[in-house]
N, C-alpha and C positions, 0 to 999 in steps of 0.2 A: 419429440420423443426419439431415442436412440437406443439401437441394441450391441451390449456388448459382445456379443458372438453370433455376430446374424447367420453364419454358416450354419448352425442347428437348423436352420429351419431347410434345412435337405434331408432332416429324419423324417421332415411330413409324409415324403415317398417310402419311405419304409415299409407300410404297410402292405401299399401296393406291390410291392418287389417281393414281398413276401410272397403275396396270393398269384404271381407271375411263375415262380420256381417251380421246376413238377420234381413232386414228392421223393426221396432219397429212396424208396421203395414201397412198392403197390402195398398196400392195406388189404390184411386180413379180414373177412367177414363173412356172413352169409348173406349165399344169393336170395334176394325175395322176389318173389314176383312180381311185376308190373299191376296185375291187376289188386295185389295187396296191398300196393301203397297207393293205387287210385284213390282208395277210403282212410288213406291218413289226412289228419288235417295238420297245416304248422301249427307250432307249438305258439298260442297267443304272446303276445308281445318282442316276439324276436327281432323285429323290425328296432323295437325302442331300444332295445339292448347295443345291436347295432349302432344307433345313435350315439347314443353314451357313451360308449369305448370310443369313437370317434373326437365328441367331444372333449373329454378324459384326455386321448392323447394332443388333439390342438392346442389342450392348454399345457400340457406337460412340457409340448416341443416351445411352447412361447414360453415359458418359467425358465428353459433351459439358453436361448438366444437372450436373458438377461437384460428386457425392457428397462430402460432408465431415462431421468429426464434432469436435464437442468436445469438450475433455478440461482440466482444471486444470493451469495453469501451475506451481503453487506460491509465484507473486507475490501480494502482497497489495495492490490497487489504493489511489492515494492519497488520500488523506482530505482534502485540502486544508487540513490543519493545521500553520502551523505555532508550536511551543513553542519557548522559550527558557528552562531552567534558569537561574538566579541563584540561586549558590551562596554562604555565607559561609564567609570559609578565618581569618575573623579569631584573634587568639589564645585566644577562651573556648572555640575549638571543640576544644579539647584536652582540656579538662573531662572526667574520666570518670564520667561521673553516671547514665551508662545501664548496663542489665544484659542479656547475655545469655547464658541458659542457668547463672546465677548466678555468673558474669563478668564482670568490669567491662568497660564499651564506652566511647570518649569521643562525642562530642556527633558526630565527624565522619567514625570511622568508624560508625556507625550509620546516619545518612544517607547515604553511600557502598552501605551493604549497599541498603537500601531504592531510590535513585535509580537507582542501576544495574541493578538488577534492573528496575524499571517501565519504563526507558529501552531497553532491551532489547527489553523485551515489545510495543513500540508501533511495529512493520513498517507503515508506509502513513505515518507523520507524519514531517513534517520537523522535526530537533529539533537545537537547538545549547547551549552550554553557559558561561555566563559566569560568572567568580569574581571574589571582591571580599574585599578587606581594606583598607588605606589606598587603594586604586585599583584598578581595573575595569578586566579585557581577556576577549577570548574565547579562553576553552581549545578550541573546536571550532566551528566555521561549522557554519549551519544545514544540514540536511544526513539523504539517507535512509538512512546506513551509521548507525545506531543500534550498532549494535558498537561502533564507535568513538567514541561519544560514551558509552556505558558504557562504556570503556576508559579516556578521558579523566577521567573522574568517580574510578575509582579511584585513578588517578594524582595525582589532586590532593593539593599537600600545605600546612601550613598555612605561613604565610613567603613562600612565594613572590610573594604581592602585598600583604604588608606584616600587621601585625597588629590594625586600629584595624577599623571598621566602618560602611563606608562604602557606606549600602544606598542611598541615592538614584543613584550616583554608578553602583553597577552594575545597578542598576534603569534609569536614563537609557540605558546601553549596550546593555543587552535593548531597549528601544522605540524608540532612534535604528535599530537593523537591523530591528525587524517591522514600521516604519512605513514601508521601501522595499520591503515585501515585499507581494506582489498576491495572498496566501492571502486568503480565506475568514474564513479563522480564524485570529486570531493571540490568541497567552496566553504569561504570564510565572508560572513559578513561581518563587517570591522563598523559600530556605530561610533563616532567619538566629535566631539564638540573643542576640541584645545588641540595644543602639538605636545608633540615626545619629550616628557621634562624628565624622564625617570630611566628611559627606555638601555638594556646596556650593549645592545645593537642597533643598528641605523636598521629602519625599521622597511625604506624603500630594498635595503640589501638581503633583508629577510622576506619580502616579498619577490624579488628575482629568484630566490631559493626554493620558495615556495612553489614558482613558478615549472622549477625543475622537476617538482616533485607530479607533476599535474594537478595542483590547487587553482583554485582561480578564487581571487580576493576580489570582493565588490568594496565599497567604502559608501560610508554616509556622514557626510558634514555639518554637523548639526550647527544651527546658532544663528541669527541675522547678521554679522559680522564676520567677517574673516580677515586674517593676516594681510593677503596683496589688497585689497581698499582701504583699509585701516589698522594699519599695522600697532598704532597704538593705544588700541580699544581694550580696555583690559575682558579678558574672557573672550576674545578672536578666534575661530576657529584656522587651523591650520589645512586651509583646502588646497592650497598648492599641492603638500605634504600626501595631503591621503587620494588627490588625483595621480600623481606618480605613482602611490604605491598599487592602486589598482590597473592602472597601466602595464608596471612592470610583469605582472603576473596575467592579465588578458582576463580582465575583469572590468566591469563599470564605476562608475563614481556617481554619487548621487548628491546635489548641493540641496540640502532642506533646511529655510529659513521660517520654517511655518508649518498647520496641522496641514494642509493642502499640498505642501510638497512634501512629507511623509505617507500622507495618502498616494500620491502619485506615484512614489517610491516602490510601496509595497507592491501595487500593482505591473509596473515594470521588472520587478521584480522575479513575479508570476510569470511574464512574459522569456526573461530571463534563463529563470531555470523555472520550466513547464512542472507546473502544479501537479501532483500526481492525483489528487483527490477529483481530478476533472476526468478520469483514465473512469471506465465501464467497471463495476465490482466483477471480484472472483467469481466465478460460479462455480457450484457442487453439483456431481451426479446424485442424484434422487435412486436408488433400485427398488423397481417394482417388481419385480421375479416375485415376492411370495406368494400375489394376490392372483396371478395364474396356477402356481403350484397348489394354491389354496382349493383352487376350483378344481383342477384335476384329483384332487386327497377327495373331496367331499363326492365327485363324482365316480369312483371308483369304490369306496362305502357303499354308494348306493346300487352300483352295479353288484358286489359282494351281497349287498342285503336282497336284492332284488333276485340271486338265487339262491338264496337260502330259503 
């Protein structure tokens, strides 16, 4: 418990200071005699009245220093981050080259299972969500309803922005929005499974840009195969390509050929850029003032009733 104006409680002495003062001028009366007020008796209960006003005013002067207490919101305060997913919906993400639970997964539900789940987890960051195949739009504005941009993320489907891979193109789209944004912190994660077939800027030169801007690009290379081991695997992932580009900007690269190394991913992730949902909830003052005022009203009635 906390009070908002502890200083009130130097009215306690108030009354004292009062009964301290000698009077602005002697009181008129008549003299009686000593031995006629031998045979007065006090006036029964004046003692209790005494009380009363007493307690009346302890609770008044506590109503007044504004008792409060805190208590957790259940909000998680903002981080000042914000993310932008860049997603690849191109046509290798069809590929079912992942396993889970000795199941075959393709390339993009897997990423779905893993992105939406982190996306989820990360209360306090502002986070949006951009797809790319032959061209780039945003599936979800930046934004602190994380539900809904896990929602969006699951709903993504491949086709709907063409089939080709066009990473600069929705990489420029993530950094044209976090570069009118006034966070803190602003980061792109780039998932993508291929190289730049569509892109109409080199995509390492739009992340030096980005870099300027204070973005930091992480990258995640989806796929069992890539370009420098197997350059002639059709559906290679371009991991050369997207370790430069998070290079350039001061960012990680993440190589995931499996549900194990997107798990890994997410979690480094975390490590990364620190989870705000891990941060203590907001707390609200509580005021209790009225349940003293309440006491002082009901005991002042009864001091009023008790001379009448």
């Amino acid at each position: 418990m906390s009070f908002a104006f502890p200083f009130a409680f130097l009215l306690l002495l108030l009354p004292l200071l009062v009964r301290l003062l000698p009077p602005l001028s002697a009181p008129m009366g008549l003299r009686v005699p000593a031995h006629v007020l031998a045979g007065v008796t006090p006036q029964r209960g004046a003692g209790q009245g005494v009380l009363l006003a007493a307690l009346a005013w302890l609770a008044l002067v506590l109503a007044l220093a504004g008792p409060q207490v805190s208590r957790p919101s259940g909000m998680i305060p903002a981080s000042g981050r914000d993310i932008v997913l860049a997603m690849d919906l191109s046509g290798s993400m069809e590929r079912e080259d992942f396993d889970l639970d000795g199941a075959p997964l393709s390339r993009l539900d897997a990423v779905k299972r893993v992105a939406s789940r982190l996306v989820a987890s990360r209360e306090g960051d502002r986070i949006g969500l951009v797809i790319f195949g032959d061209r780039a739009y945003f599936a979800q504005p930046l934004t602190f309803d994380v539900d809904a941009v896990a929602r969006a993320i699951d709903e993504a489907q491949i086709g709907i922005s063409g089939r080709a891979t066009a990473i600069s193109d929705g990489l420029g789209l993530a950094m044209k929005r976090l570069v009118a944004s006034e966070a803190p912190t602003r980061v792109v994660v780039l998932f993508s499974d291929g190289s730049d077939t569509s892109g109409k800027v080199d995509a390492v030169e739009a992340a030096r840009l980005a870099a300027g801007h204070g973005i930091r690009i992480h990258t995640v290379a989806l796929g069992p195969q890539d370009m420098e081991t197997a350059p002639k695997t059709r559906d290679a992932v371009d991991s050369e390509t997207l370790r430069a580009l998070a290079g350039a900007s001061g960012g990680a690269t993440f190589r995931v050929r499996g549900m194990e190394d997107l798990e890994r991913m997410a979690a480094a992730l975390d490590e990364l850029e620190p989870n705000p949902s891990e941060r203590p909830p907001m707390l609200y003052r509580q005021s209790l003032w009225p349940w003293p005022a309440g006491v002082a009203l009901a005991l002042l009635l009864l001091i009023g009733w008790r001379r009448a």
